[in-house]
N, C-alpha and C positions, 0 to 999 in steps of 0.2 A: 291478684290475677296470676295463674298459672303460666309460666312460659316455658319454650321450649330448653333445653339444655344446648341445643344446637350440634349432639351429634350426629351422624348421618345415620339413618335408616341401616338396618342389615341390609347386606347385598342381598340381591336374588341368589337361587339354587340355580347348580350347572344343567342344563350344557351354558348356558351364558353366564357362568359363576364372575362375581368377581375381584373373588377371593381364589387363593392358590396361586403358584406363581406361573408367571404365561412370560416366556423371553420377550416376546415382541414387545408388551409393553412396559416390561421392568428396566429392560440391561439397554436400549437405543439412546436412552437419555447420558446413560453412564457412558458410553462408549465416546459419543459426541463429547464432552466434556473431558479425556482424557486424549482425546484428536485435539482440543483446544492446548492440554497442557505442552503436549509434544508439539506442536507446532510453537511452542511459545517457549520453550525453552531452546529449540532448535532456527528458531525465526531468522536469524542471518541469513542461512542457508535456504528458508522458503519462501519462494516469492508472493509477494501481496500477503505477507504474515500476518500484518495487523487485522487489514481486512478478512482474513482466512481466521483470526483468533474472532472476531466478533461475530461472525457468520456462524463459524461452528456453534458457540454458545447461544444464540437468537433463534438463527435459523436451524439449525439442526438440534441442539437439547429442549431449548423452552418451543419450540414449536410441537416437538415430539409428546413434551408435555401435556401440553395445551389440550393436542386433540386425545390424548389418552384418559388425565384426569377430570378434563368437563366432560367427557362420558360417563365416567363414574360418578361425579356428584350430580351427574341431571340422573341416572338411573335410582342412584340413592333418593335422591327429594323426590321424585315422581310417583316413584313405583312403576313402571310400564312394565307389559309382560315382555321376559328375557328372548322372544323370539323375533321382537320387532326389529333389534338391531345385533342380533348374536354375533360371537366374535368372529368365524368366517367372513361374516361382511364390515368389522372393524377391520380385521385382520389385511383384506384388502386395500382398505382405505391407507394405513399404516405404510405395507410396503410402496404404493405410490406417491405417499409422500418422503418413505426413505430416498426412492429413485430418485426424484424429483431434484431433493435438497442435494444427494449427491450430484448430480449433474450439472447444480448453480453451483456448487463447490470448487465442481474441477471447471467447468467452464470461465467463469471471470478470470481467475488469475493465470489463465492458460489462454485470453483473448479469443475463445471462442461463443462466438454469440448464438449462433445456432443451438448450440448445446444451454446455454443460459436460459433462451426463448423456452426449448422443450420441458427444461427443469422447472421456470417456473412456473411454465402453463399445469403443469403437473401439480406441484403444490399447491396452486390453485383450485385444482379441479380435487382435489383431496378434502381442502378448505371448505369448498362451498358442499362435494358430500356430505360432510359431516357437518353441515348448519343444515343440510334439508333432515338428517337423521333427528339433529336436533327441535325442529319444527313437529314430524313424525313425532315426537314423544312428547311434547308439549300438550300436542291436540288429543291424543288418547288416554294422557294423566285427567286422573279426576283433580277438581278444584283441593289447592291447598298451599300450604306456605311455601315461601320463596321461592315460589316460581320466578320472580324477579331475576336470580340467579343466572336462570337459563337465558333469559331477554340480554343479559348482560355478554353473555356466549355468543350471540346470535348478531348480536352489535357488535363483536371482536371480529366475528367471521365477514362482516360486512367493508369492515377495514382493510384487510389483510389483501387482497386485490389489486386494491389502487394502493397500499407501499409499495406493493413486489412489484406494479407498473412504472413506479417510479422507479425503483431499485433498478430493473433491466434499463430502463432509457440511461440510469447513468452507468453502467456496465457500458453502453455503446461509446459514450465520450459524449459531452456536450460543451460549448463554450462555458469561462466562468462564471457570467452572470446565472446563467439555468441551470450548471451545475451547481452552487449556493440555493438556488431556491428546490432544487427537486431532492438537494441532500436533506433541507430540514424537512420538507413534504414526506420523506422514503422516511427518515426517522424518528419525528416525532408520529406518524400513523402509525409506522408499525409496533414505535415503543411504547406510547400513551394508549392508542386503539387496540391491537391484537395483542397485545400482552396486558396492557395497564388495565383495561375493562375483563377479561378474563381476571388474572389477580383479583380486581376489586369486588366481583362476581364471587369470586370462589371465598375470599375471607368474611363475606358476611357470615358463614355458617363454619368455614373451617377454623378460622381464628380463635372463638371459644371452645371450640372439639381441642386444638391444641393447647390450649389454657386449664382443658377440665371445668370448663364455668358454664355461667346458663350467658345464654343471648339479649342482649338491652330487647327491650320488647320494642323500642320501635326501632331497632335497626331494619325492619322490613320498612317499611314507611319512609324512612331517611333514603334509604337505597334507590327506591321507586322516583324520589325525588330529584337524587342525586344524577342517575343515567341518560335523563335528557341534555343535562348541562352540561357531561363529561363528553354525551355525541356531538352534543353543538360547538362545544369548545374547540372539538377535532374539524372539523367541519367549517369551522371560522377559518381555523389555521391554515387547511389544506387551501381553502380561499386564498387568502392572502399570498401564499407562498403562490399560487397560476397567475396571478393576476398582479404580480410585483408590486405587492403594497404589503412593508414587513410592520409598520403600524399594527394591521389588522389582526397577521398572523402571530404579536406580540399579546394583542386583544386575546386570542383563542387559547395560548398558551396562560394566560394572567388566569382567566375564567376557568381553564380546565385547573389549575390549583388551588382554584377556590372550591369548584364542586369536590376533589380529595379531601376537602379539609369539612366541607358539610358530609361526604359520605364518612368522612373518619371519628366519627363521632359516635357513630358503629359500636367502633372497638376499643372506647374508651372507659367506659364501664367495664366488663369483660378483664381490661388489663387492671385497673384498679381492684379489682374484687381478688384476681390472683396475677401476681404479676410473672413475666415470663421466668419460667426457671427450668427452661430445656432447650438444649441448643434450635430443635426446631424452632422454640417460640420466639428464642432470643435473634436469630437468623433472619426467619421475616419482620420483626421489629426492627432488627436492622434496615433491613432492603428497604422498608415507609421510611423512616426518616433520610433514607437515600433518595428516595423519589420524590420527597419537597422539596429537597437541597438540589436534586437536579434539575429540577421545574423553576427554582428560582437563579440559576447559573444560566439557562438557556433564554431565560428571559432576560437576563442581563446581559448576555450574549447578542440579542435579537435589537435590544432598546439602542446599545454604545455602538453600533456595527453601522457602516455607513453605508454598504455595501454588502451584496448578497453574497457573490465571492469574501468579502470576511468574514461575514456568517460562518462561512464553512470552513475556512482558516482556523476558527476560532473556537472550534467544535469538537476538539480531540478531548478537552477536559469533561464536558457532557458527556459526551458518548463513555466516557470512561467510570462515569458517576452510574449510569442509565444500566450498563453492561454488566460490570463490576460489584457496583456499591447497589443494583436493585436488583437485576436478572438474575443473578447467583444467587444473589444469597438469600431473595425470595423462594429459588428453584432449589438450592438446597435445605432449607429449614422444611419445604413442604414433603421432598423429598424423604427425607429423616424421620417425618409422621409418616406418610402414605405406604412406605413399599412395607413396613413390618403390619401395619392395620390390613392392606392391602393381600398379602402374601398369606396371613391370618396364621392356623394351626393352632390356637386357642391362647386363652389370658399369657399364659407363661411362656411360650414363644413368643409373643407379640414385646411383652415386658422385656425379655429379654433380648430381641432384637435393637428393642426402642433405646435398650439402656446402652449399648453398642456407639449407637448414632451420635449419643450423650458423650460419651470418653472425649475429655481434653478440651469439653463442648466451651467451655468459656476462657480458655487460652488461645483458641481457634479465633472465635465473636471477635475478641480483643484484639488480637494479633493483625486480625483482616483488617478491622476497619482504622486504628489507628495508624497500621501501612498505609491505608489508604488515603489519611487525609494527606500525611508527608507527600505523598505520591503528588497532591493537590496542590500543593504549594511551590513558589519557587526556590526549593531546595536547590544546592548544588549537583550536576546531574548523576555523580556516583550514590552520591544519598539516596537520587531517582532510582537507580536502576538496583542498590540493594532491599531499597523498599518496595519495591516490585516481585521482587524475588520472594519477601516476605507474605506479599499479599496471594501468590502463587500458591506461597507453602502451605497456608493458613486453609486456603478452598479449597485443595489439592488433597490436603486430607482426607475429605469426604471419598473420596475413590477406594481407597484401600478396607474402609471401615464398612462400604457396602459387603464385601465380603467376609469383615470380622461379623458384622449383623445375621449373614447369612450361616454362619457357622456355628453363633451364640445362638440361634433359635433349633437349629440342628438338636442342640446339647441338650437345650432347657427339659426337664421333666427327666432325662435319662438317668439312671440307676449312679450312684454315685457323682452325677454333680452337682458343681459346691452349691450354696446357698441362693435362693434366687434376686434378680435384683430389687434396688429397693422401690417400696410403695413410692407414690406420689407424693404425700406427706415429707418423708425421708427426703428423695429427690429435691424438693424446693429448699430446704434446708443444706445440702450439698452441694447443687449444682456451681453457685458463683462461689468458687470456693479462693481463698485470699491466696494460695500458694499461685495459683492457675493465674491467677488475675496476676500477680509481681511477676511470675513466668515472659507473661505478653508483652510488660512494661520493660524490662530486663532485653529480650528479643528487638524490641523495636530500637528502646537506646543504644544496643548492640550493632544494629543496623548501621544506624545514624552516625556512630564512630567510627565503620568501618568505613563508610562513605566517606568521610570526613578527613581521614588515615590518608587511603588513596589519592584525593585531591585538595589538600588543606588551604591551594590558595585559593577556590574556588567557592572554602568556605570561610573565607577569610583570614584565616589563620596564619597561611603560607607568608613567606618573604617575598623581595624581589629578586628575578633574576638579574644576572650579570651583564645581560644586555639589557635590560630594562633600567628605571629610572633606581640609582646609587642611592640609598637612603642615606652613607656616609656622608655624601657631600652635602646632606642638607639638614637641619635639626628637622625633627619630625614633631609635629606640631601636636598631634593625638588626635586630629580630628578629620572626618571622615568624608569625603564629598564623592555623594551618588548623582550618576546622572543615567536617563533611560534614554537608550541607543534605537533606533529603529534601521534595518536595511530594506529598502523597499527600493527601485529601479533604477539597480545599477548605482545606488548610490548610501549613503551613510547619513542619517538624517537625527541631529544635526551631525555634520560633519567635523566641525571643530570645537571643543570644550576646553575651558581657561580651569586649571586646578592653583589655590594657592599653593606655592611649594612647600613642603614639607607633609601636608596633607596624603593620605592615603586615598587612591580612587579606586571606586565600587563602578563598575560600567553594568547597569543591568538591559542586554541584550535581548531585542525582539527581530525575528524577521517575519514583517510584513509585505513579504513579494507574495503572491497570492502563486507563482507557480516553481522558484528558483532556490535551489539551499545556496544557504550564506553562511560565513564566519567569519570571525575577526581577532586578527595577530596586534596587538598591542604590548610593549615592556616588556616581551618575553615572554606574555602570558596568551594564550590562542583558546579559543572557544571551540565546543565541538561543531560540524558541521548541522546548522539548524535546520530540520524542515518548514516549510511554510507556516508561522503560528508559533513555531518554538519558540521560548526563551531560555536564557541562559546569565548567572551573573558573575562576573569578572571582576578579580580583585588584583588591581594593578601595581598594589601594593605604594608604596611611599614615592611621590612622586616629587625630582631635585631638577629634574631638566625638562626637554620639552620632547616630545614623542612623538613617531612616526608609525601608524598602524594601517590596515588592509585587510581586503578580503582575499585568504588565499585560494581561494577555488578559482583552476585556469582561468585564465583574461578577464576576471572581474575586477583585480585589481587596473589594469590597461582601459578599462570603460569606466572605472573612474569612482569606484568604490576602495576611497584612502579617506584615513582618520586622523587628526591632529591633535594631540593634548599639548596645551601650550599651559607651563609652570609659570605662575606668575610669582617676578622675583627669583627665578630659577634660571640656569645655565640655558644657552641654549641650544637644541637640538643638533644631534648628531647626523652627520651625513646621512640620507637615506639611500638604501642598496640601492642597485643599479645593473639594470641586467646584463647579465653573466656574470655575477657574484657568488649567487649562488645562494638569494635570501630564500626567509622561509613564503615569500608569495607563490614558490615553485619555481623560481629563474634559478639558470645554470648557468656555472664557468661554462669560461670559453673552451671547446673542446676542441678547435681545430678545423681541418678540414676533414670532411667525410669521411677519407679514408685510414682517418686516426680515431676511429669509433670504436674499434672494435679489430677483431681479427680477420684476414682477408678470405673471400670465398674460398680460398685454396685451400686455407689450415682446418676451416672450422664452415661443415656444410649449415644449409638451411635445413630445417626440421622439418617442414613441413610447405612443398609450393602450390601457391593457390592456383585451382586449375583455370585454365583460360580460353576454353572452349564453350563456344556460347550455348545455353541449356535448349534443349529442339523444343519447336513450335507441338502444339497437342492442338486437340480441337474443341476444346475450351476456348468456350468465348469471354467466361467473366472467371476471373482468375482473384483467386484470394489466397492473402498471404498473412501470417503474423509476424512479425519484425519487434523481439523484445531491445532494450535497449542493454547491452554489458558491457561492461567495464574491467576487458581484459587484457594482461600480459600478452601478447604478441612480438613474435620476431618482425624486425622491417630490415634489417640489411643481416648478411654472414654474421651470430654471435651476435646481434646488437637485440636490443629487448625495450618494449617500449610500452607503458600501462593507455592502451586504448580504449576512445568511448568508441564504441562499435553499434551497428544494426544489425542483429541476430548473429553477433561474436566472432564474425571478421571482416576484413578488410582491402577491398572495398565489400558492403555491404551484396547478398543474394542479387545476382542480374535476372531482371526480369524480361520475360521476350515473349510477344504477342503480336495479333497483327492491328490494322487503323479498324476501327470502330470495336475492338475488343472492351472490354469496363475491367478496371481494376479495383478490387475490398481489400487495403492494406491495415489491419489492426496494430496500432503501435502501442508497446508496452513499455510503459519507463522502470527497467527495472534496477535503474541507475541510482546514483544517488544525489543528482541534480535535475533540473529541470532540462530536460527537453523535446525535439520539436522535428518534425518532417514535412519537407517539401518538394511536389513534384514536380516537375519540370513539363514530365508529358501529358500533363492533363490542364487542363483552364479553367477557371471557378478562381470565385472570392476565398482569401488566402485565410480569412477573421475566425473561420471557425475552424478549417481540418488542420491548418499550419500553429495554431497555437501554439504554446508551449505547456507541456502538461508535467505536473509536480508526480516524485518520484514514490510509485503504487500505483499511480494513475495510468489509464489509457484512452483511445482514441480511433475510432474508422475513418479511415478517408480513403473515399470513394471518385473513380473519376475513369471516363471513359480516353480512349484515345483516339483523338479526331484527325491526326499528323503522323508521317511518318518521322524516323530519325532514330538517332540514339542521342537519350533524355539523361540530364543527372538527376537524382533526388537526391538530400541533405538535410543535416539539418538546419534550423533557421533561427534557432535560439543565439542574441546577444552575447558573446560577439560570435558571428557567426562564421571569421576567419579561422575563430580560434576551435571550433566546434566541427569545423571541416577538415583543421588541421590535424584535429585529435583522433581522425580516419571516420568521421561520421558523413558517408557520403557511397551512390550505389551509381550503377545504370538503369536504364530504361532503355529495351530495343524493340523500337515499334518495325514491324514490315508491313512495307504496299502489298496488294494482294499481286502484284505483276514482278518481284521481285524475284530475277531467278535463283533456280538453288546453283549452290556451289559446292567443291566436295569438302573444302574444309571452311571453319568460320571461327573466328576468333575475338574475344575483348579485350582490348589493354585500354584499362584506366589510369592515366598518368596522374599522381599527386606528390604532394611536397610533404616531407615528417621533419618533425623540428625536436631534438632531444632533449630533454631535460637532466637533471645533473647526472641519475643512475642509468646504469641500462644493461644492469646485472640482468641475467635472469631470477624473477622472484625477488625482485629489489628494484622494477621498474621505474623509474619516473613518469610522470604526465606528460603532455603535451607542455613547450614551453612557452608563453604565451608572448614573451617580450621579442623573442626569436620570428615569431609568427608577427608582430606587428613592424620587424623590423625588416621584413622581406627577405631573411636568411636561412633559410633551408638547411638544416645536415645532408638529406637526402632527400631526391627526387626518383620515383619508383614507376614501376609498371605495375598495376593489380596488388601494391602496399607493402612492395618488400624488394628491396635493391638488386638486384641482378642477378635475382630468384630462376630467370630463365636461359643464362649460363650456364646452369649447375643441370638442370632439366631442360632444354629446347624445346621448344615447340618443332611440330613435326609436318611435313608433307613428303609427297612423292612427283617427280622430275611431272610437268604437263598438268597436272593437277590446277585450278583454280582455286586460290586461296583468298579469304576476302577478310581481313581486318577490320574492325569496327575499333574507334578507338573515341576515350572520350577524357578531356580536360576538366578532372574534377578539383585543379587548383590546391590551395587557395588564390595562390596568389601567379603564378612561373604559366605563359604560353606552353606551348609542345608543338614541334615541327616534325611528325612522323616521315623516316626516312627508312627502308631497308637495305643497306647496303648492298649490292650485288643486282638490284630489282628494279624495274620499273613499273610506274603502275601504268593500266590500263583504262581502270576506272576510278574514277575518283569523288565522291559527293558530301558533301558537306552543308549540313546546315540547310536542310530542305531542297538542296537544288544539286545534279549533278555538275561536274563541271567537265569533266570528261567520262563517256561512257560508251567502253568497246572501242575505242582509241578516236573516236569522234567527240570534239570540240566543238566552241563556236567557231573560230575560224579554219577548222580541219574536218569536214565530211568524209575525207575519205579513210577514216579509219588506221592514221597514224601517228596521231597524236600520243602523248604519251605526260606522267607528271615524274616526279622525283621526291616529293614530299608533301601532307597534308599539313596545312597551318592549322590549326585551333587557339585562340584564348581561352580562358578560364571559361568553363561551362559551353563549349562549344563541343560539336561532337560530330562523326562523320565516318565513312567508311572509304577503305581502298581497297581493288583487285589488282593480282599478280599471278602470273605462271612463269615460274623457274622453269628452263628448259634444262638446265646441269645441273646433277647434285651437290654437295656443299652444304657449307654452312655459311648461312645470310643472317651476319649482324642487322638487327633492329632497333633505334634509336630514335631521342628527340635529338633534330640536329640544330637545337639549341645546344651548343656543346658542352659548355658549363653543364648542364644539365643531366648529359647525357655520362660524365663523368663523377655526376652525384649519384648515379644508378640507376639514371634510366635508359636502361639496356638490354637486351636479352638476345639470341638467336633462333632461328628460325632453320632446325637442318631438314635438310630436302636429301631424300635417295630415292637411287630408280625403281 
């Protein structure tokens, strides 16, 4: 029986050529793809990097792909005439989908939803074009093979809707439980559905084109069999994942790896008859053996997960298999065939581009995926991050040699050059060539040494340090005892572990808090800070006494995350620090009082003082805002410096001011490097879903209207949440009645308490110190987050003027008795109700009443008016006077 060869059909002749090179469909995919490398080398610096490196390669290369070359292989298998879908109306389809992805790009990790909605409706609307196109050329092909192919396009395009629906609802913020189930619903659709059915579509016929072999003859038949069971598979799963039963969606995921392995059957012949020996072919054989091993991680994932939020904890290794180990390197090997076939200019251009794509072709294969598996494993994490770097280098390649490609086919046939490359024959004989192969092997061991170089005791190699457990004191036994650590809420599970003495201890660390980073200081030896899911392994080296460890990230050790290794038979335990020591939990010596911090407003100004005039009312009614979360250097008193978590990078966070029945959209973005959390004061609603706390890339809207006048705190709310307040995460809210008169000046001071930690260099800051915050000891106490910021700059009026303070107690811990020296107030209201207003009280009608100070507690807030009749200058204070002597102080000058 005669069979096909399985390669594609000539193109049609121009004007819908498609051959020649057309930019829109050749260089989109490439450009996407080196936006991935820069963003991934430069990732510190960008925020939501990871998320922004998977998007780029998903959604903007393999998408680009997608709708580029299933046009070309349903025109190739078909034949339809070149006018039905000519490039002007591809052409469109393309830039709507560039706009589209660009606008989910910049929108998510910029917290705007608006611009996500538009991008993805766009991609959408590109999507489903190009499945009616596809339809369209179905129905006007005359009957013939693999039409299946197309069926399988049209199945992708069916998918691709409901991921991206998923994908925008988690852009908005969802609690954990829905965010767990709509992450695997957004990723296994769009990875298994719009990618994996295209892929499996496209290799029934390109697979042996890139081989040079004939086609198993019933890979049509197998196919036709295969694409019910690979929809339904998806389709089980998407079930499962709505309808919270991971059982089922374990079910959908089990069966869709069963249909890959009846459709893989395909290309099993095909490979036996010649086996891959071109980087492209070698590349997608990669990417399938990547895409079992992902399908059975995720299922492993799905089965051990007790919880949907661990699901997604649990998910960075998948995604990384799916991304990496299938996306790529499926999208490059195809890649490597298609643009030289593609781009055409006859045998020996093609040859010679092809042979281009080939250079280093199995130093590259090797290098990628054996980084890749180290990558997989729990390696020590410098091993992680040079085996990363390696698997960078390895795909990364591919970029540069698109334009050696394009230069070698330039060349090919021209008057004096060299020889041309070699036949196919030749080729298969070359390609795995033994120097290239020890190359990759050499690079990777290289890797793994330098990893190893850097942190030795992480890979066990290291000693102990000199605060940690004395191996002198103890004979060292030679033998090894691991135990696996989990941090999960607020706590260290187990908490305490018995080592024989002399024994070496291996701690292999997991944080399973589903939204908060953790680490942990043991014998000298400290972990890095984990994300949710991370692990990490600790070599505690020879252990002769008993041990004192913690989590050092502010106040988690205070809430009760401490570790014990207790030596059995060994010494025991050494005093454990004690705050203001100055251990490594981040507790400081005692520094003194306030005014021994640093150098006095006199010597040394403030840089920079926050303004304190309240932002004017507009006539917006729904008022939106994005509040990322940073973590910066900030000055708080003259010369003193302090590493704050901040709401949009200072402190106190953006005052917001509107009037009763306005709605507020605050998008919060954690661009932190711990977990956390906002909560409004002026709005009411169940706290379970917009107060959560959200793990750091993550974000969140909370929406809430204001039913109340006042001035509102928001904060955040994340455990411990003295300590999280302390560390300047905390704003206003100024609601106005609509009966509210104006006045000519208006002002906010928010009084808070800053607790130093041991540095307060500039560019050498400390944290928050968290033992100072539970011990009610303040360094300073501030107006608007920086010590007697408004001595140096005054607040201003003129003589007659009505001036009217809003002032609000955002704590943590210290009242505030606002007083103005020189003043009296007129009006006074606090806390919903006036209590004097226009010099009428309750027991005073006639309008001469008068106060002398607003009380507030912590999270209490309120306003006073005043008219200086004489110019001057009017000290303002809490006349808490301790208080007021920590810096919370400023003046107020009035001239005529």
């Amino acid at each position: 029986m005669k069979v096909s060869t399985g390669t594609p059909p000539p193109a049609p002749s121009r004007p819908n050529a498609s051959r020649g090179r057309w930019p829109l469909r050749d260089y989109p995919a490439v450009v996407w793809l080196l936006a991935a490398v820069v963003v991934a080398i430069a990732h510190q610096a960008v925020p939501s990097a990871r998320w922004l490196m998977v998007h780029l390669v998903l959604l903007g290369a393999i998408t680009h792909s997608i709708m580029v070359w299933s046009t070309y292989f349903t025109q190739a298998l078909l034949k339809t005439p070149p006018t039905l879908d000519d490039r002007r109306v591809q052409a469109r389809r393309l830039w709507l989908l560039l706009l589209g992805v660009l606008a989910v790009l910049v929108g998510v990790p910029t917290a705007q939803l608006a611009l996500v909605v538009a991008g993805a409706a766009a991609v959408v609307v590109a999507v489903v074009w190009h499945a009616v196109q596809l339809v369209r050329r179905l129905r006007r092909a005359l009957p013939g093979r693999f039409r299946i192919t197309i069926r399988y396009y049209l199945a992708a395009c069916a998918f691709l809707p409901v991921g991206i629906t998923a994908g925008v609802l988690l852009a908005r913020g969802l609690p954990g439980d829905w965010h767990g189930r709509l992450l695997v619903a957004h990723t296994m659709v769009n990875l298994l559905g719009w990618v994996g059915l295209t892929v499996t579509g496209t290799l029934l016929t390109l697979w042996p084109t890139i081989l040079r072999t004939r086609i198993d003859e019933r890979a049509e038949r197998w196919a036709k069999q295969a694409l019910p069971v690979l929809a339904g598979a998806l389709l089980l799963t998407l079930a499962g994942t709505l309808v919270d039963q991971r059982p089922l969606a374990l079910a959908g995921i089990v069966v869709y790896a069963l249909g890959i392995c009846w459709w893989g059957r395909a290309l099993l012949r095909p490979a036996r008859t010649r086996p891959p020996r071109s980087f492209a072919a070698a590349s997608v054989a990669a990417g399938l053996v990547w895409l079992l091993v992902g399908l059975v991680v995720v299922a492993i994932t799905v089965a051990r997960a007790d919880s949907w939020a661990e699901v997604a904890n649990a998910f960075t290794p998948a995604t990384a298999i799916f991304v990496v180990g299938v996306a790529a390197q499926v999208l490059l090997g195809a890649l490597s065939y298609l643009l030289p076939v593609a781009i055409g200019g006859g045998p020996a251009k093609v040859k010679a581009a092809t042979a281009a794509f080939d250079s280093y072709g199995a130093l590259r294969i090797m290098m990628a995926n054996a980084a890749l598996v180290l990558c997989l494993l729990p390696v020590p994490s410098w091993v992680l991050v040079v085996c990363s770097v390696l698997v960078l280098v390895a795909l990364a390649w591919f970029l540069p040699l698109v334009g050696v490609a394009l230069a070698a086919r330039r060349k090919a046939g021209e008057p004096g050059t060299l020889a041309p490359p070699p036949r196919a024959a030749e080729q298969e004989t070359t390609f795995w060539r033994r120097g290239q192969l020890m190359g990759a092997l050499v690079a990777v061991l290289l890797a793994v040494s330098v990893g190893v170089a850097v942190d030795p005791a992480a890979a066990g190699l290291g000693t102990t340090s000199d605060s940690g457990a004395d191996s002198a004191a103890v004979a060292a036994t030679g033998e090894t005892t691991t135990v696996q650590v989990s941090a999960q809420d607020m706590r260290f599970v187990p908490d305490t572990v018995t080592v024989p003495a002399g024994d070496r201890l291996v701690i292999e660390l997991t944080n399973d808090d589903p939204t908060t980073v953790h680490d942990l200081t043991v014998g000298g030896v400290t972990s890095d800070r984990l994300a949710p899911g991370e692990s990490q392994t600790l070599d505690v080296g020879v252990v002769g006494e008993d041990l004192d460890g913690w989590c050092t990230v502010a106040g988690h050790r205070q809430m009760g995350m401490v570790f014990t290794v207790l030596a059995e038979g060994g010494a025991a335990a050494a005093p454990e620090p004690t705050a203001g020591t100055g251990d490594a939990a981040g507790t400081s010596p005692d520094h003194g009082d306030a005014q021994d911090q640093g150098p006095s407003a006199v010597d040394t100004p403030i840089e920079a003082v926050v303004p304190a005039e309240l932002p004017p009312l507009t006539d917006e009614t729904t008022h939106r805002l994005t509040l990322a979360v940073e973590e910066v250097e900030l000055e708080v008193a003259p010369g003193v410096w302090q590493r704050r978590w901040t709401f949009g990078g200072t402190v106190p966070g953006p005052t917001l001011h509107g009037r009763v029945g306005d709605t507020f959209e605050i998008t919060l973005v954690n661009d932190g490097s711990m977990g956390h959390s906002i909560d409004f004061h002026a709005g009411a609603l169940a706290p379970d879903e917009p107060m959560r706390t959200i793990a750091p890339g993550e974000s969140l809207t909370y929406t809430f209207t204001a039913e109340r006048a006042g001035i509102w705190m928001y904060h955040c709310a994340t455990e411990p949440m003295s300590v999280h307040i302390g560390a300047g995460m905390f704003g206003a809210v100024v609601i106005e009645p609509d009966d509210l008169p104006e006045v000519d000046r208006s002002y906010v001071l928010v009084q808070s308490e800053t607790f130093l930690g041991a540095d307060h260099e500039a560019g050498e800051a400390s944290e928050v110190d968290a033992d100072k915050v539970l011990a009610e000891d303040p360094d300073y106490v501030t107006f608007n987050g920086i010590a007697g910021q408004y001595d140096q700059e005054p607040l201003t009026a003129r003589t007659g003027e009505t001036v009217r303070f809003w002032v609000l107690d955002a704590g943590p811990n210290r009242p505030s008795s606002f007083h103005v020296v020189g003043g009296q107030f007129d009006t006074v209201y606090s806390e919903g109700a006036y209590l004097l207003k226009d010099g009428q009280g309750p027991l005073d009608g006639a309008g001469h009443g008068g106060a002398q100070a607003l009380a507030l507690a912590a999270a209490q807030g309120g306003f006073v008016e005043l008219t200086l009749p004489e110019a001057g200058h009017y000290p303002f204070i809490s006349h808490v006077m301790v208080d007021a002597e920590r810096g919370a102080h400023g003046i107020l000058a009035v001239t005529d």
